[in-house]
LUMGUDO-257090 format. One record per residue: x, y, z of N, C-alpha, C, O in turn. Coordinates in steps of 0.2 Angstrom, whole numbers, padded with zeros to 4 digits, always signed. Example, Ala and Ser with C-alpha at 12.3 -4.5 7.8 and 13.67 -1.06 7.14 Angstrom:
# LUMGUDO-257090
+0066-0028+0039+0062-0022+0039+0066-0016+0039+0071-0017+0042;+0064-0011+0035+0068-0005+0036+0064+0000+0039+0067+0006+0040;
This chain:
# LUMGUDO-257090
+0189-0214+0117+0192-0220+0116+0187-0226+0117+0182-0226+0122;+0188-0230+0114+0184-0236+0113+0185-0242+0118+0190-0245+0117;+0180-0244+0122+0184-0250+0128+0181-0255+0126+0175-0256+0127;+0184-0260+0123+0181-0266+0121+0180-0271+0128+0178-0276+0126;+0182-0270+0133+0185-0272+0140+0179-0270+0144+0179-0265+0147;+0175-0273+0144+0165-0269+0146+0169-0270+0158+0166-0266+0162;+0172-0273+0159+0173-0274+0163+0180-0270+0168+0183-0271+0173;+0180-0267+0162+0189-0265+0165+0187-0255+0165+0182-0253+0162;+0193-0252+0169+0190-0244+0170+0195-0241+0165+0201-0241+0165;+0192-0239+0161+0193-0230+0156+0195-0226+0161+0192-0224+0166;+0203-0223+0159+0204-0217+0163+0206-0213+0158+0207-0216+0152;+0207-0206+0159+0212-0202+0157+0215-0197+0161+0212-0194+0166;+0222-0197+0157+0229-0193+0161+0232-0187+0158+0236-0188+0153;+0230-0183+0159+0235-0176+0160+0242-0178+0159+0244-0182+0163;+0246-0178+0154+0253-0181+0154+0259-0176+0156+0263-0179+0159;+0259-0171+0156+0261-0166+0159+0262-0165+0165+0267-0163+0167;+0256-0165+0169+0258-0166+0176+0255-0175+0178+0256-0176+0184;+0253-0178+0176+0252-0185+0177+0245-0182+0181+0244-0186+0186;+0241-0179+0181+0235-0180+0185+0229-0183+0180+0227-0182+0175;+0227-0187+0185+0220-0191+0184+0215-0187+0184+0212-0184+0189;+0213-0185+0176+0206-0180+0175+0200-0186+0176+0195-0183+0178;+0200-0192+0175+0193-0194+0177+0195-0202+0176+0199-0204+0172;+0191-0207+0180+0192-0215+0181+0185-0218+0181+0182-0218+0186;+0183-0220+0175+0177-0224+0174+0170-0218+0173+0170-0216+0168;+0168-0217+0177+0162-0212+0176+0164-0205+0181+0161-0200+0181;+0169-0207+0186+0170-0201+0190+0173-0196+0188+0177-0198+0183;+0173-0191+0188+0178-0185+0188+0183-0183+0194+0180-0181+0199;+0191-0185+0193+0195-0182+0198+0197-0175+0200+0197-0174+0206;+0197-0171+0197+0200-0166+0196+0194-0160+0197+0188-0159+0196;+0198-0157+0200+0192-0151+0203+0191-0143+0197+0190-0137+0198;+0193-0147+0193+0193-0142+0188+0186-0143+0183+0187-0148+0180;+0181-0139+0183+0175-0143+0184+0173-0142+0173+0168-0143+0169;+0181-0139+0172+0178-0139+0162+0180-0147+0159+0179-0148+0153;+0181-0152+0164+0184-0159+0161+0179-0163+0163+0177-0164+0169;+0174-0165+0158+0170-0174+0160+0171-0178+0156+0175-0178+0151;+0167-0183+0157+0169-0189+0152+0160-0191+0150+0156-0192+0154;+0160-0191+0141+0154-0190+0139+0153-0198+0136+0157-0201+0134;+0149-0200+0137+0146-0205+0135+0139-0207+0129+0136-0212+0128;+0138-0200+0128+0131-0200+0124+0131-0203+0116+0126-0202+0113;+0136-0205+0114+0140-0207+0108+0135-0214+0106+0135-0218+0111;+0133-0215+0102+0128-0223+0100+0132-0228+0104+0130-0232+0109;+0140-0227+0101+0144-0231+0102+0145-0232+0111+0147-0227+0114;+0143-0237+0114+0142-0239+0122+0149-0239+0123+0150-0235+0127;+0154-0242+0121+0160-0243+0123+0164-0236+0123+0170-0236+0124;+0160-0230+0120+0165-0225+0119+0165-0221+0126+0160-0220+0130;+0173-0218+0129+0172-0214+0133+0177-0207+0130+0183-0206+0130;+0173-0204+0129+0175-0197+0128+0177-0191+0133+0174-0189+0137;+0183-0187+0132+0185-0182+0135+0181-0177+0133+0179-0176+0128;+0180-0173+0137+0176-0166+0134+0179-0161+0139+0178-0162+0145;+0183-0156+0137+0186-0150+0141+0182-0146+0138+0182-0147+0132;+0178-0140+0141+0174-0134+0140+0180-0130+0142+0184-0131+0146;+0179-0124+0137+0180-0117+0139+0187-0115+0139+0190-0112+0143;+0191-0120+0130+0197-0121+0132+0202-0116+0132+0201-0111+0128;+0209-0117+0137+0214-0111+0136+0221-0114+0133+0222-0119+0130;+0224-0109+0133+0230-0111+0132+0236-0117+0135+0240-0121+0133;+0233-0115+0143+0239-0120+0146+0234-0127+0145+0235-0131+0150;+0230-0130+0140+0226-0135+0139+0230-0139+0133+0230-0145+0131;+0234-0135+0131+0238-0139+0127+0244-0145+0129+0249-0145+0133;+0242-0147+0124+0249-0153+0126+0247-0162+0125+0246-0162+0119;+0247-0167+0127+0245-0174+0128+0241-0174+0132+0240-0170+0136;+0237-0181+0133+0231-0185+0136+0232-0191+0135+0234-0193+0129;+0231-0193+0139+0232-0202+0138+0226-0206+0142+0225-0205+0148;+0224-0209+0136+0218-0214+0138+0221-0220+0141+0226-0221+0138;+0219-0226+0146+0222-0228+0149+0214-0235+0149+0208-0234+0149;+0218-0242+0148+0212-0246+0153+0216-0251+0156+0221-0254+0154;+0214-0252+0164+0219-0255+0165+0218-0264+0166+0217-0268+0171;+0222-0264+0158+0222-0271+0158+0229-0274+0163+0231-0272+0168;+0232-0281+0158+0238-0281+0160+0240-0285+0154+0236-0290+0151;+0247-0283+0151+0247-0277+0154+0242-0271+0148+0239-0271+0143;+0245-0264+0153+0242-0258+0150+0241-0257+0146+0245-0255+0142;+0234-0257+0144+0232-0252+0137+0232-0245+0138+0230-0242+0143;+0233-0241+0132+0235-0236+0132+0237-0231+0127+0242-0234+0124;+0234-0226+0124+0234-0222+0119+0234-0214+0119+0229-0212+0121;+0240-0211+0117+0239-0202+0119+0236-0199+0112+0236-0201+0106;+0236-0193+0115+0233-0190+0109+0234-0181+0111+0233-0178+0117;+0236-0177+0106+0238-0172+0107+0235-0166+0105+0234-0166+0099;+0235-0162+0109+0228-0156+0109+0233-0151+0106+0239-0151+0109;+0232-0147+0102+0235-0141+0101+0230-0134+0098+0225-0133+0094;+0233-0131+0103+0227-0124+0104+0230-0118+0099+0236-0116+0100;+0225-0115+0093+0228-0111+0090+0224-0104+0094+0218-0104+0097;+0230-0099+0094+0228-0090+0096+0232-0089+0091+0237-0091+0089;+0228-0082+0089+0230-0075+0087+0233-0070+0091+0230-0067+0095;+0238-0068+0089+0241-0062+0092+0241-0057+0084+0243-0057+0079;+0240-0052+0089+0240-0042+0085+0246-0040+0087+0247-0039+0093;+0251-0038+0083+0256-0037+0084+0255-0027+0086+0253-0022+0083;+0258-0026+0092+0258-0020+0095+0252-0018+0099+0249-0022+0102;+0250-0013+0099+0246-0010+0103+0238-0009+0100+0236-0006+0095;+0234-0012+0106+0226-0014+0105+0222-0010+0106+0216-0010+0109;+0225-0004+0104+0219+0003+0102+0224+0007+0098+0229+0008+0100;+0222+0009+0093+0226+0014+0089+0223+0021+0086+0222+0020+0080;+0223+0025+0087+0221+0034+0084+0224+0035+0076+0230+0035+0077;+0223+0035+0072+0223+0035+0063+0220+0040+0063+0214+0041+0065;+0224+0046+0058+0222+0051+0054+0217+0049+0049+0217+0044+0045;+0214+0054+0049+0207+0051+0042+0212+0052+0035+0216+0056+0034;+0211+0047+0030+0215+0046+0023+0220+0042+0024+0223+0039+0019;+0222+0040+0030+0229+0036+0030+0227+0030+0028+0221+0028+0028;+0233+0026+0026+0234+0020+0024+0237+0016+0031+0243+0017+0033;+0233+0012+0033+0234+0008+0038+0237+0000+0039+0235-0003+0033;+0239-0003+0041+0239-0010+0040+0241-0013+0047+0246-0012+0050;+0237-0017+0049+0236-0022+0056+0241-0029+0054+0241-0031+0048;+0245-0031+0058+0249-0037+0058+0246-0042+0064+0245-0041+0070;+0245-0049+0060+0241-0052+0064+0246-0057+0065+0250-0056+0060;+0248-0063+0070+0253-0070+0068+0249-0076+0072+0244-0075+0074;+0252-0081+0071+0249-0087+0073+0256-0093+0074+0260-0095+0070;+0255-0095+0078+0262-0098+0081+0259-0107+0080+0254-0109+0083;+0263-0111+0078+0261-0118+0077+0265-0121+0078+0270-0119+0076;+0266-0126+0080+0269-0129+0086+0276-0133+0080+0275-0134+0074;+0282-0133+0083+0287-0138+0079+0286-0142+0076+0290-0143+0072;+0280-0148+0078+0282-0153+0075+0278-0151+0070+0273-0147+0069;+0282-0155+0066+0282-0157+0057+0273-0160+0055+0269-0158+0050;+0273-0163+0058+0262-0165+0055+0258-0161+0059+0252-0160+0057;+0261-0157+0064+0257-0153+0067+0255-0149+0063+0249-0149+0062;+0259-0143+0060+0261-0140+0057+0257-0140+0051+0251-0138+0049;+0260-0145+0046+0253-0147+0040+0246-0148+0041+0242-0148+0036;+0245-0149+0046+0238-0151+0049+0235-0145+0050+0229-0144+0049;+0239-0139+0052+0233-0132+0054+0236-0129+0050+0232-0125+0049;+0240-0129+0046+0244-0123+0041+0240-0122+0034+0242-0119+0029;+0234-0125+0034+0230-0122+0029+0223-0121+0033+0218-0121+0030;+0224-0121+0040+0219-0114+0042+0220-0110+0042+0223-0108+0046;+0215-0104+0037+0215-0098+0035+0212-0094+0042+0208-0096+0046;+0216-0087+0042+0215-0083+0047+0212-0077+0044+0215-0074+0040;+0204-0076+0048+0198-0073+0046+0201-0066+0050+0205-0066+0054;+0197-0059+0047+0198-0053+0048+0191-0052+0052+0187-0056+0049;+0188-0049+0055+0180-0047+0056+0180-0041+0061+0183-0041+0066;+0176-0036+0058+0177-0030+0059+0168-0028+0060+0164-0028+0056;+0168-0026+0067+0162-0026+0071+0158-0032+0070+0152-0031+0068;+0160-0039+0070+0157-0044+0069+0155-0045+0062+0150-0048+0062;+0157-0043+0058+0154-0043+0051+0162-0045+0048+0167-0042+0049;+0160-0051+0044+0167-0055+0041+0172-0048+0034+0171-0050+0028;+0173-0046+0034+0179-0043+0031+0180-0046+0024+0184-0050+0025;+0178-0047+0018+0182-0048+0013+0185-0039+0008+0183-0033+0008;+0191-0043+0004+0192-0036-0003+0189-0036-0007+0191-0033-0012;+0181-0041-0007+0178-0039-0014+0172-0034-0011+0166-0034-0014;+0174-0031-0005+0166-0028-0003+0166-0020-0007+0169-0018-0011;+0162-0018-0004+0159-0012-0008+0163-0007-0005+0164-0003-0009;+0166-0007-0002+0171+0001+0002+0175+0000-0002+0177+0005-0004;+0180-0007-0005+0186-0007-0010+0192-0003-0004+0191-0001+0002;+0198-0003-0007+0204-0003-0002+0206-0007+0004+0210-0005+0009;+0203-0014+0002+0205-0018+0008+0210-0025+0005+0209-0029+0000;+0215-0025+0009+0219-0030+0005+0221-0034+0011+0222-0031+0017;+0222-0041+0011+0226-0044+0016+0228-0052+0011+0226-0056+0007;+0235-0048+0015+0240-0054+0013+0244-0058+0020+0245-0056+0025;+0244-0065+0017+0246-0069+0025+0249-0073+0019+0248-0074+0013;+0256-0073+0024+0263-0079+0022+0264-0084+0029+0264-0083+0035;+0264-0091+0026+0267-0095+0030+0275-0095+0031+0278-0097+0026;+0279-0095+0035+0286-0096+0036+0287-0101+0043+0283-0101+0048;+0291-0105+0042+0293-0110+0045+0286-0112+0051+0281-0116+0048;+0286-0111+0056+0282-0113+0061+0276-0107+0062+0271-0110+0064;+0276-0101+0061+0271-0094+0061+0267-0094+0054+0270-0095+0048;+0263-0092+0055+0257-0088+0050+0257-0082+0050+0259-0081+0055;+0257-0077+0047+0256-0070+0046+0252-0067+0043+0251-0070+0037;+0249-0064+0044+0243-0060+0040+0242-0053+0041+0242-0051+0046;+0242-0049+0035+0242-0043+0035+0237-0040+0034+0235-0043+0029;+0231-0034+0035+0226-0032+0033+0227-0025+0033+0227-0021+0037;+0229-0022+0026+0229-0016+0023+0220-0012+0024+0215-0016+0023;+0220-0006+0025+0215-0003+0025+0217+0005+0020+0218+0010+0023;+0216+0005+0015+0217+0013+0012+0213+0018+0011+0209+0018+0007;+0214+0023+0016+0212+0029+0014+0205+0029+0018+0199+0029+0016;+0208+0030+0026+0202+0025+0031+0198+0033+0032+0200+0038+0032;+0191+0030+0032+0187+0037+0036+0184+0035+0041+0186+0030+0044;+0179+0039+0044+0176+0038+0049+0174+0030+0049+0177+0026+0053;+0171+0028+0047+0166+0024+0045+0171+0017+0047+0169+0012+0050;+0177+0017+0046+0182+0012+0047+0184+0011+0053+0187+0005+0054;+0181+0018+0059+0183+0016+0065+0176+0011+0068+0170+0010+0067;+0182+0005+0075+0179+0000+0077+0183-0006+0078+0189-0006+0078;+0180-0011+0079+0184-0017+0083+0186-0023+0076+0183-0026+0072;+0192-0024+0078+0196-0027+0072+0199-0033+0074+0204-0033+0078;+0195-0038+0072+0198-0045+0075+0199-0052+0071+0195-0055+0068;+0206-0053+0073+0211-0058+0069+0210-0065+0072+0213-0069+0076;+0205-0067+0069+0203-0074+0072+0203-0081+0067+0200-0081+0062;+0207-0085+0069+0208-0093+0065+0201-0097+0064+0198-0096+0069;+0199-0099+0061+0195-0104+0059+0193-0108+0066+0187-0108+0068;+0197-0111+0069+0197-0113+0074+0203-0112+0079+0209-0113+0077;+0201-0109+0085+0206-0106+0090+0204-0098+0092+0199-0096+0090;+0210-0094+0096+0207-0091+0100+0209-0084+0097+0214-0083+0095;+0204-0080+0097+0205-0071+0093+0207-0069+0098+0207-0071+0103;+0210-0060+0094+0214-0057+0096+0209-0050+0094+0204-0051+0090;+0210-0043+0096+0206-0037+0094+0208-0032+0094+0209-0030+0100;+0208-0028+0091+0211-0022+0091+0206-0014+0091+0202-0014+0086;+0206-0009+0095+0201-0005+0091+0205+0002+0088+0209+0005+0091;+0202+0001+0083+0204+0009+0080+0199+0014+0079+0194+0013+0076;+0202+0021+0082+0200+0025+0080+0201+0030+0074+0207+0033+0075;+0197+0033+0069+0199+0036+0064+0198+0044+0066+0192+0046+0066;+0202+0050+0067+0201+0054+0069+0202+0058+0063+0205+0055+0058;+0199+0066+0064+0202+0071+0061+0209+0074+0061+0211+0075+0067;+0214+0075+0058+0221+0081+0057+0220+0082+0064+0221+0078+0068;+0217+0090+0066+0213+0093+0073+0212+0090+0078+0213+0093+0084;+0209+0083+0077+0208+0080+0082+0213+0078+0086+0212+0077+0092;+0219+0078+0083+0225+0073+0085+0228+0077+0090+0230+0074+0095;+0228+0081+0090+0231+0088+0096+0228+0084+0102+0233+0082+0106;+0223+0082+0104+0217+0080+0109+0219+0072+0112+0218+0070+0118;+0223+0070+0106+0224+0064+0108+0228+0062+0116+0233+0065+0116;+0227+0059+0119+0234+0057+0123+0240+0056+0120+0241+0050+0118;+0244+0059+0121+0254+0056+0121+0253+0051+0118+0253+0048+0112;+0252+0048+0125+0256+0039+0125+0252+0036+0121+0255+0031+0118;+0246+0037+0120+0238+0033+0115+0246+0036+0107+0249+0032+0104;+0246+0039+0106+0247+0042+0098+0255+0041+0097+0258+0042+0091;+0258+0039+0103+0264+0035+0104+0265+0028+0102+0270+0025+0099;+0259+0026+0103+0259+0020+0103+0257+0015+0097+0258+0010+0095;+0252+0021+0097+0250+0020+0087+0256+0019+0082+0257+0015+0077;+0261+0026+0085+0267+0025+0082+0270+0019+0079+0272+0016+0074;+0270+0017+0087+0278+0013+0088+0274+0004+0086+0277+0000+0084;+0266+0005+0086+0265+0000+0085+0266-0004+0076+0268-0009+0073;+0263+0003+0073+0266+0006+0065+0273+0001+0064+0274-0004+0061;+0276+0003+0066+0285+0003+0065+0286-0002+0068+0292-0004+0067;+0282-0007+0073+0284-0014+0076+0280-0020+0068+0283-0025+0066;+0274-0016+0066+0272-0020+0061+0277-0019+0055+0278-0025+0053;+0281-0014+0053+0286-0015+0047+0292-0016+0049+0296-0012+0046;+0295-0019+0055+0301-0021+0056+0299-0027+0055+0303-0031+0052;+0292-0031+0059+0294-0037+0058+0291-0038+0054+0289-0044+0055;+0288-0036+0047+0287-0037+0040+0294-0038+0037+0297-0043+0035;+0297-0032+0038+0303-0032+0033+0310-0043+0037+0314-0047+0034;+0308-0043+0042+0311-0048+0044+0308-0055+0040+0311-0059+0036;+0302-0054+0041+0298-0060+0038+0299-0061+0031+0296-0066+0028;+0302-0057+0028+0300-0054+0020+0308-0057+0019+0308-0062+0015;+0315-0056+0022+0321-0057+0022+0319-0065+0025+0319-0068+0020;+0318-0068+0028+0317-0076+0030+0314-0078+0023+0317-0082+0019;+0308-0076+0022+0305-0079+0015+0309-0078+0008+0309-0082+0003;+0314-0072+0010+0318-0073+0002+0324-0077+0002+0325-0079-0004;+0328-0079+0008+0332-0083+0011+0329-0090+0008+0332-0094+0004;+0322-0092+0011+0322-0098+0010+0321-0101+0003+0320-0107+0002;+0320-0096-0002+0320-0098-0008+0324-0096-0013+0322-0094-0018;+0332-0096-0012+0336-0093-0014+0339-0100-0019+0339-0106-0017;+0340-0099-0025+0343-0104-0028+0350-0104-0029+0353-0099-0031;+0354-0110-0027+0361-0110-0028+0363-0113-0036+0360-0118-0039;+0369-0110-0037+0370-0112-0046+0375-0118-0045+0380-0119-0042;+0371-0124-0049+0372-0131-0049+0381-0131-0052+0384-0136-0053;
């Protein structure tokens, strides 16, 4: 924020719980990822800078000078994460057809929402970015928006060895999610743990119940009624 008032203190406030993250050049708060940057051409600018953000970082901040009366201006942080729907290691028969269910939760308001809802959510597998124009072929990902959530689907067909490794569903900006799969042989499977290959299962059938829900919302919302 900009302090046209060279004589007056620059604060900012946590609106949430009302604490004083920093007053003029000081830092209040003993959380040492909040300072206040000054490095900007612009002399009158006092900038917030939180390192190393999390989730509970979301919400309002209000810039404060204290004239009289008060000046004052908020502004709203909104933190996008990824979540993997089910369980974040999976055992896959070699040939199976696989598909990973990734979501992205965006907050109710109405501009919030248009504002991130055309950030695309990135696949990257062993740090190397994912597309289906690549050379292995059988990769397909489909992502639907429905009211407040993002969805995105990452089909993998007719997975071999070469497929096993780390699978992560990350936003353009905000926080990734990872999952590892491993590609075993038929034989192999005996070897597996129970609960490991239980879990594959059950994560399988958690990803196509809540496709088929997603799928009934999306057809619902564009039902046309006869005039």
């Amino acid at each position: 924020m900009e302090n046209f008032y060279n004589l007056r203190r620059v604060s900012w406030i946590r609106q949430k719980d009302l604490l004083i993250l920093t007053s003029g050049i000081i830092t209040f708060t003993a959380d040492g990822r909040f300072q206040i940057d000054r490095s900007r051409d612009e002399s009158n600018s006092w900038d917030l800078i939180i390192r190393e953000v999390q989730l509970t970082d979301a919400g309002f901040y209000e810039c404060q000078i204290n004239t009289e009366p008060k000046l004052k201006q908020s502004v709203r942080l909104i933190i996008l994460s990824a979540k993997i729907v089910g369980s974040l290691e999976r055992f896959v028969q070699i040939g199976s057809i696989i598909t990973i269910t990734c979501y992205m939760k965006i907050n109710d308001n109405e501009n919030s929402y248009h504002a991130v809802s055309s950030q695309p959510i990135r696949w990257i597998f062993n740090s190397k970015l994912l597309s289906m124009q690549s050379d292995r072929g059988g990769i397909n990902v489909d992502t639907v928006r429905l009211s407040n959530v993002i969805v995105t689907h990452l089909t993998i067909a007719f997975v071999t060895s070469r497929d096993s490794g780390i699978y992560t569903c990350t936003p353009i900006k905000g926080q990734s999610d990872s999952i590892k799969l491993s590609i075993i042989k038929n034989e192999e499977m005996e070897a597996v743990k129970p609960e490991n290959y239980l879990q594959s299962n059950n994560a399988e059938k958690n990803d196509i119940v809540l496709w088929k829900k997603l799928f009934l919302l999306y057809s619902v919302l564009f039902i046309r009624f006869p005039t």
